[in-house]
C-alpha positions in Angstrom: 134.5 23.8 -87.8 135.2 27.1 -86.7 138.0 27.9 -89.0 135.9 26.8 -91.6 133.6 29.2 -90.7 136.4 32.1 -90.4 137.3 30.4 -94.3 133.7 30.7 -95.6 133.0 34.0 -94.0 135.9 35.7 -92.5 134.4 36.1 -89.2 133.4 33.8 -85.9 130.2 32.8 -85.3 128.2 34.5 -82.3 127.8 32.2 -79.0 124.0 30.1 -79.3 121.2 30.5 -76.2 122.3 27.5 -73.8 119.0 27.6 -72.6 116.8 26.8 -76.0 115.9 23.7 -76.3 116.1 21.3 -78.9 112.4 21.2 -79.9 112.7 25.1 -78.6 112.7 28.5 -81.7 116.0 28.2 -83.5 118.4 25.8 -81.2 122.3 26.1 -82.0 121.6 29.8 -83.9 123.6 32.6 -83.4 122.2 35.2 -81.8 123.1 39.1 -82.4 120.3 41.1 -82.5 118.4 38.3 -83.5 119.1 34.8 -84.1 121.0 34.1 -87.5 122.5 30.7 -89.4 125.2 31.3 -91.1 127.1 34.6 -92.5 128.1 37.1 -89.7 127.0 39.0 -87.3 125.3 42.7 -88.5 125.2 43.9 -84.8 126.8 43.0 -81.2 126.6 39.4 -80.0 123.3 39.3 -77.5 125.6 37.7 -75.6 129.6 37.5 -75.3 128.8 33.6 -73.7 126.6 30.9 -74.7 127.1 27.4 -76.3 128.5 26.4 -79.8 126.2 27.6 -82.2 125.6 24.2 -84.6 123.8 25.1 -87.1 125.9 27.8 -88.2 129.1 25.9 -87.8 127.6 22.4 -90.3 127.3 20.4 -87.0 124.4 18.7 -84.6 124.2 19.1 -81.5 125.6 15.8 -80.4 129.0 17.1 -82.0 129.1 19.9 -79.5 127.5 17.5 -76.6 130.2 16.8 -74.2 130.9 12.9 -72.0 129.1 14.3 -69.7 125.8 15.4 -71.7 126.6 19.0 -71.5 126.5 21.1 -74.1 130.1 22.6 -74.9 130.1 26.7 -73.7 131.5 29.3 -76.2 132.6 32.8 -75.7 134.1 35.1 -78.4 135.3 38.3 -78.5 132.6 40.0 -80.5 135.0 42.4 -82.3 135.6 39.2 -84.3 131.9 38.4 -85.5 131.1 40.9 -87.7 131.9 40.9 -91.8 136.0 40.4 -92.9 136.7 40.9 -88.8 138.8 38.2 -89.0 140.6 39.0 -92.3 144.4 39.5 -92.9 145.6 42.9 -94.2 148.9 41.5 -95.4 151.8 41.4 -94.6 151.3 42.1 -91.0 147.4 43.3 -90.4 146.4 40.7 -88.0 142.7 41.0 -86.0 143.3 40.4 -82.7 141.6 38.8 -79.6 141.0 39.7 -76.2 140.0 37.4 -74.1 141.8 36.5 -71.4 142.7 32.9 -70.1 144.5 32.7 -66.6 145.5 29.2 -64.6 144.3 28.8 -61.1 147.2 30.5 -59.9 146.0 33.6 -61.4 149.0 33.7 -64.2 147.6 34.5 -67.7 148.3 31.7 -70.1 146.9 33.7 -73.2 150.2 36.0 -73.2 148.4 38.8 -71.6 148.9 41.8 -74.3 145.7 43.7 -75.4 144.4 42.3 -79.2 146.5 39.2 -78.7 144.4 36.9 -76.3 141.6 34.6 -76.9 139.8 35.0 -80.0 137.9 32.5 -78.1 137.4 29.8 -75.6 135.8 26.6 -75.5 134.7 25.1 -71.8 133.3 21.8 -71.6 132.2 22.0 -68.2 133.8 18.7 -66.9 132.3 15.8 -64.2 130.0 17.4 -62.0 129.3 19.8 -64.8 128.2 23.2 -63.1 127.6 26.0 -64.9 127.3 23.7 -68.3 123.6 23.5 -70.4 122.0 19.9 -70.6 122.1 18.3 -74.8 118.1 18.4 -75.6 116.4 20.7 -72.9 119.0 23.3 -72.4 118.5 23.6 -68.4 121.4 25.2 -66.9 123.3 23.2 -64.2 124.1 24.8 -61.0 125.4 22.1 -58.5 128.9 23.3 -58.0 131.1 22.5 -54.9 130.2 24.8 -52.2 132.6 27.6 -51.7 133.7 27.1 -55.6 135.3 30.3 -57.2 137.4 28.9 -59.8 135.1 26.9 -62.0 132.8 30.1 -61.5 134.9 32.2 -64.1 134.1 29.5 -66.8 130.4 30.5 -66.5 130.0 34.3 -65.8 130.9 35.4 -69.6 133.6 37.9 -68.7 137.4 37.9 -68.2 139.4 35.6 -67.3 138.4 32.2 -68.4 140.1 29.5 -66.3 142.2 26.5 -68.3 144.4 24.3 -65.4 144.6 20.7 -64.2 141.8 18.6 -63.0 141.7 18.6 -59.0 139.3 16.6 -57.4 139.2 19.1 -54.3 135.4 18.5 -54.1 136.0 20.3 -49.9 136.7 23.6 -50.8 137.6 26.5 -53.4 140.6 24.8 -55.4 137.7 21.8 -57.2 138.6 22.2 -60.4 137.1 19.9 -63.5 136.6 22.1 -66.5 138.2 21.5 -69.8 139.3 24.6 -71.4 140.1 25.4 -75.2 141.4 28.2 -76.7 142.7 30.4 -79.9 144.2 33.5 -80.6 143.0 35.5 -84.1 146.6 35.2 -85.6 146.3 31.4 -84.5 143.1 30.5 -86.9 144.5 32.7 -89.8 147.4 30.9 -89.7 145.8 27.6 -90.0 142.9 29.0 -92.6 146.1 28.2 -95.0 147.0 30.0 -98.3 144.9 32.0 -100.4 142.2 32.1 -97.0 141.5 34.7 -94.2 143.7 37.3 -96.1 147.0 34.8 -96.5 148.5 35.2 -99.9 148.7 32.3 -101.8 
């Protein structure tokens, strides 16, 4: 859905309030300076964090509903929301990204140059979902293991984001149960196809 968006409009989509909910003003918007449904952003994302915006993207909100009842987190890079930001300048003009994803060993797994990280990141925030926005009322979980640091950088909206393997640690720092997703800007244009995002044809 969201390279359909980057397709139809040439940019992503600014993150949705987590905390609207469903019977709430505008649920699953993006919001810049205001909330918007579809097109791109004419001013800085109100937020860099939030949860999938659904109405822009064609979707409900059960598509971007996690197992778990959680709404799915988004964060963008929001020098990639605004009109043809994420357009091609052939042959070699590529937007980049810059958000970056480390494991819990602190090593960057988004290759760690400037303008070619994250464009950006999906979280759904796993089992004992902390940090993640409940489908329908939009109440913000915060029931975390004690002592928890990792899972933490899913939540905060800044750099890094944390993608790594499921440890059930519940005593101490290392409880880990997020499930991270991720794409650079050269990524999506690349799979926008030919004659899209800038690609010849």
């Amino acid at each position: 859905a969201l390279i359909v968006h980057v397709i139809r409009n040439g940019c992503l989509p600014c993150p949705a309030t987590g905390l609207t909910a469903s019977s709430g003003t505008n649920p699953g918007w993006a919001v810049d300076d205001a909330a918007y449904s579809s097109g791109c952003a004419d001013s800085t994302c109100a937020a860099t964090q939030g949860v999938v915006p659904w109405v822009n993207l064609g979707l409900s909100e059960g598509d971007i509903t996690d197992g778990w009842g959680t709404r799915i987190s988004y964060a963008v890079d929001s020098d990639l929301t605004g009109e043809s930001d994420m357009v091609r300048t052939p042959p070699a003009g590529y937007p980049g990204g810059d958000l970056a994803v480390q494991n819990n060993s602190a090593v960057e797994v988004t290759g760690g140059a400037a303008g070619f990280r994250a464009a950006y990141v999906l979280i759904s925030h796993g089992t004992n979902r902390d940090g993640g926005y409940l489908a329908t009322v939009g109440t913000q979980i915060t029931n975390g293991p004690n002592g928890n640091t990792l899972q933490d950088d899913n939540t905060d909206g800044t750099s890094p984001w944390r993608q790594d393997t499921y440890n059930a640690n519940t005593a101490g720092t290392t409880y880990f149960d997020d499930l991270v997703r991720w794409r650079s800007a050269p990524m999506i244009i690349q799979l926008c196809g030919s004659n899209a995002c800038g690609n010849p044809s």
